[in-house]
C-alpha positions in Angstrom: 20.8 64.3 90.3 21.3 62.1 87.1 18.0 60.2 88.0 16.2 63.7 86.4 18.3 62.6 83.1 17.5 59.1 83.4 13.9 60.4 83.6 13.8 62.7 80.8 15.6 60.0 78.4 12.6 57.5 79.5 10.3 60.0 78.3 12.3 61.2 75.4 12.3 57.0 74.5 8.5 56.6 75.1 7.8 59.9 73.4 9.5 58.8 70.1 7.9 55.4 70.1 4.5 56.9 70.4 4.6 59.7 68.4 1.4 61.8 68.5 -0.3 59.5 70.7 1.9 60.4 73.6 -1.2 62.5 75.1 -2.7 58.8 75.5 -0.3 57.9 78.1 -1.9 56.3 80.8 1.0 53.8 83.0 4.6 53.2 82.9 5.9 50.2 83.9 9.4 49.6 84.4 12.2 47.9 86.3 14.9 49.2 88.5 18.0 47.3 89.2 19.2 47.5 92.7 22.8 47.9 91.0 21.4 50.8 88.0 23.0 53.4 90.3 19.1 55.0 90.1 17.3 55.4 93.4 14.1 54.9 92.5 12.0 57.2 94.6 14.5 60.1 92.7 13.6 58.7 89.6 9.6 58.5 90.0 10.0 62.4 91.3 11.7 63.3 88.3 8.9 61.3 86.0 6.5 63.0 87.9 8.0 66.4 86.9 8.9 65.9 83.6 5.5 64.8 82.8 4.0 67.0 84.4 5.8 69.7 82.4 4.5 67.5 79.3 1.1 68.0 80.4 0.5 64.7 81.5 0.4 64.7 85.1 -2.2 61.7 85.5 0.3 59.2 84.2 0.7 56.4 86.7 4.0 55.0 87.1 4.5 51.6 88.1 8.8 50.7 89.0 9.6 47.2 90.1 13.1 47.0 91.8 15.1 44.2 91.3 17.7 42.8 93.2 21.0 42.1 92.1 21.9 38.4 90.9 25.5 36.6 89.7 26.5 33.6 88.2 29.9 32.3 90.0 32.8 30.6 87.8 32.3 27.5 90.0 28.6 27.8 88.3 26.1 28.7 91.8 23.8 31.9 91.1 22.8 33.8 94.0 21.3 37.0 94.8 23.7 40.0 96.1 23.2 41.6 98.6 26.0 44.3 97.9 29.0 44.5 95.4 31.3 42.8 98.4 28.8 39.7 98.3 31.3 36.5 97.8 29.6 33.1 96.5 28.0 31.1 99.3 29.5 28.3 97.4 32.9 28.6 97.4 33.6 32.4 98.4 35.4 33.4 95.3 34.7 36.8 93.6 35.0 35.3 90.1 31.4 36.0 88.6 28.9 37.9 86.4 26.4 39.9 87.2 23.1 38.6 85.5 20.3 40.8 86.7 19.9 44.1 88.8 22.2 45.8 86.7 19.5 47.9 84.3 16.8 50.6 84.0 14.5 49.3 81.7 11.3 50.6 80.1 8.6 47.1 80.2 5.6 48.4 79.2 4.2 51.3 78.8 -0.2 51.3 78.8 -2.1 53.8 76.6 -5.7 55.1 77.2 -8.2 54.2 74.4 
């Protein structure tokens, strides 16, 4: 399960930016691309755990998912609905990926 990785690297990440206020956690917020490869329920369970091995089982943990968006060459952005999604536009392939590709760390919420 490489979402238990993913998981421990978020904490390892929020861990080194908070140093030795880390037992102040209080919410996580974060975004999951629908193309990250991370199934977010997997992920959460895995926060969960590792947190709760850190002591801090009360964290909240807040994961947006976000859907997959491309720019075609002949310039229309649309949202993809899987990889095999052509452009309503003009049904070429041709095109970059500009959101839904990530695992990213928002915000993060500490208690005062």
């Amino acid at each position: 399960m490489h979402e238990f990785a993913l998981a421990q690297d978020i904490v390892e990440t929020i861990a080194r930016n908070v140093g030795d206020e880390m037992s102040k956690l209080d919410v996580i917020h974060m975004e999951v691309g629908q193309f990250s490869g991370a199934v977010i329920d997997s992920l959460e369970f895995g926060l969960k755990i590792i947190l709760q091995e850190k002591n801090l089982p009360a964290v909240k943990i807040n994961i947006v998912p976000v859907p997959a968006a491309a720019i075609c060459d002949c310039k229309t952005e649309y949202e993809l609905d899987s990889i095999m999604t052509a452009c309503p536009s003009c049904g070429s392939f041709q095109r970059q990926i500009t959101s839904g590709k990530d695992v990213i760390i928002k915000s993060i919420e500490l208690k005062d």
